[in-house]
C-alpha positions in Angstrom: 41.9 97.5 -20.3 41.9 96.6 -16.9 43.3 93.2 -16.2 44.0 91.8 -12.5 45.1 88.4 -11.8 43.8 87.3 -8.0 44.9 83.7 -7.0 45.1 82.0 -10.7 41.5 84.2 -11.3 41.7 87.0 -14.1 39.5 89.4 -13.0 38.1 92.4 -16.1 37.2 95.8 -15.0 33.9 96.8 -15.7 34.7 99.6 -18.2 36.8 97.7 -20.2 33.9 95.1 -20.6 31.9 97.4 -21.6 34.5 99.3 -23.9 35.0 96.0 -25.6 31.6 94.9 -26.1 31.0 98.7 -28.1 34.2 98.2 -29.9 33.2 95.0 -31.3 29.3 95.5 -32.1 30.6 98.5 -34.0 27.8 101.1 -33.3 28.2 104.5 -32.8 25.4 107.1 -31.3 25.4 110.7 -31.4 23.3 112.7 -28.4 21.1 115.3 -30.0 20.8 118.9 -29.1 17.4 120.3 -28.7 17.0 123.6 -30.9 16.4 126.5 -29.4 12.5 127.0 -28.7 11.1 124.4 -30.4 11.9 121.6 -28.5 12.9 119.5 -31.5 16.1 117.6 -31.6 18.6 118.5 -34.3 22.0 117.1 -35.3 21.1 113.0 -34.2 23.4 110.7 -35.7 22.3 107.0 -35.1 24.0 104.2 -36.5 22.7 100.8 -36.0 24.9 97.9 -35.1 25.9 96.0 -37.6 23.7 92.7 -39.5 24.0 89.9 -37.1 24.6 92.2 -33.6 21.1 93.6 -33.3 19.1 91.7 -30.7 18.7 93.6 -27.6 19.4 92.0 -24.0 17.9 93.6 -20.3 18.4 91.7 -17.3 16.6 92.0 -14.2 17.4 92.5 -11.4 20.9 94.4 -11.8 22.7 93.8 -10.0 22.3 90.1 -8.7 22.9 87.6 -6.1 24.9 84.6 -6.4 22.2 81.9 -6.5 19.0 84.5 -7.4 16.5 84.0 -10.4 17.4 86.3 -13.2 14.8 87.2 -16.5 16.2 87.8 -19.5 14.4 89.9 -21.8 15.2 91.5 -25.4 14.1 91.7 -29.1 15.6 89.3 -31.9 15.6 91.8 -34.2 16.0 90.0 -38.0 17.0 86.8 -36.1 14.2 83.8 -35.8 14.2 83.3 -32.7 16.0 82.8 -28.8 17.8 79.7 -29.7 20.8 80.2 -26.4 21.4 82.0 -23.3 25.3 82.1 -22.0 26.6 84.0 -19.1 30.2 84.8 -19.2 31.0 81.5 -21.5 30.5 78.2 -22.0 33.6 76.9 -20.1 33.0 79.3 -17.2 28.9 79.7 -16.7 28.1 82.4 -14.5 24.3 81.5 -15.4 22.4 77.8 -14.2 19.6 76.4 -15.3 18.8 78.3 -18.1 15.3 78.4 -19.0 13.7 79.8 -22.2 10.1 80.5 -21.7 9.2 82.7 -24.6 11.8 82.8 -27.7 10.2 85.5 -29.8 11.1 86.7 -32.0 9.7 89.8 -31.7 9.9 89.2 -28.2 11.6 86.9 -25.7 11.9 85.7 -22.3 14.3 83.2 -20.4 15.4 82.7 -16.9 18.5 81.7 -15.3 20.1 81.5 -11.9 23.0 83.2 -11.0 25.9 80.5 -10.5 26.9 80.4 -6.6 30.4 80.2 -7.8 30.5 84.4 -8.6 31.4 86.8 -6.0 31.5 90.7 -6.7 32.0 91.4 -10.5 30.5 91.9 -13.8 30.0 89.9 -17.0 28.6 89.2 -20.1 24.8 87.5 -20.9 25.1 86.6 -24.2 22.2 85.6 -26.3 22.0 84.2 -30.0 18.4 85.0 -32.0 19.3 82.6 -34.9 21.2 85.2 -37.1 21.3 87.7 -34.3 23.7 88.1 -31.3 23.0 90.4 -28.4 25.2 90.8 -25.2 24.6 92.9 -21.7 26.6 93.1 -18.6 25.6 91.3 -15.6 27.2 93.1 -12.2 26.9 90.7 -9.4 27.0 91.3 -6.0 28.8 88.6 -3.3 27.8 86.3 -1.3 
C-alpha cells in the first residue's frame, strides 16, 4: 500500500484503494477463454461478493471537478433500498449536497457535488441499500 504524508495530509495511492476495496468485498472473478471455433466461453469462474456487499455503484462523470454535479447510479441488489451516499467518510466528505432522487431498489439515483476542498486524487463513494453496501472510486481532478 501506498501511503504518503504531504503537509499533515495522508494521501492513498490509487491501487491500493482499489486493492483494498477487492480484498475486503471478498470476490473473486475468473476471465473465460473462448473455445476454439465455437465462440463459447469455457472455464468461467464467478464468484459473487459476499451477502451484504452486493449493490453496485457507477459514477458519472469520472473523473470529476472539484465543485461539479456527480450521479450516482447502481442496483441494491437484496437490500430495500438507497438509504446513504458517503464520499471518502463521514468526518472527511469529498461529496456535498447529497441528493437521492430515485432509491430503488432495483434501481437508484442520487446526486452530489464534488467538495471544493479535493484536489488531484481518488476515493471511495460509498452507498448503503438497507442490508447492502456497495463502494466505487471517485478520481478527481484539481482545481
Amino acid at each position: 500500500m501506498s501511503v504518503v504524508s504531504r503537509k499533515g495530509k495522508i494521501v492513498i495511492g490509487a491501487a491500493a484503494v482499489a486493492a483494498v476495496a477487492v480484498t475486503t468485498t471478498g470476490f473473486t472473478v475468473a476471465s473465460a477463454v473462448p473455445e476454439q471455433g465455437t465462440g463459447n466461453t469455457v472455464g468461467v469462474q464467478q464468484q459473487q461478493p459476499p451477502k451484504g456487499a452486493r449493490a453496485t455503484v457507477e459514477v458519472t462523470p469520472n473523473p470529476a471537478a472539484p465543485g461539479e454535479e456527480i450521479t450516482i447510479t447502481g442496483t441494491c441488489a437484496d437490500g430495500t433500498g438507497l438509504k446513504r451516499v458517503v464520499g471518502n467518510s463521514p468526518e472527511r466528505p469529498s461529496l456535498e449536497d447529497v441528493t437521492i432522487v430515485d432509491p430503488g431498489p432495483e434501481k437508484f439515483t442520487a446526486t452530489a457535488k464534488v467538495s471544493d476542498k479535493l484536489g488531484y486524487g481518488v476515493g471511495p463513494v460509498l452507498v448503503d441499500c438497507g442490508g447492502e453496501a456497495g463502494v466505487t472510486l471517485l478520481v478527481t481532478r484539481g482545481h
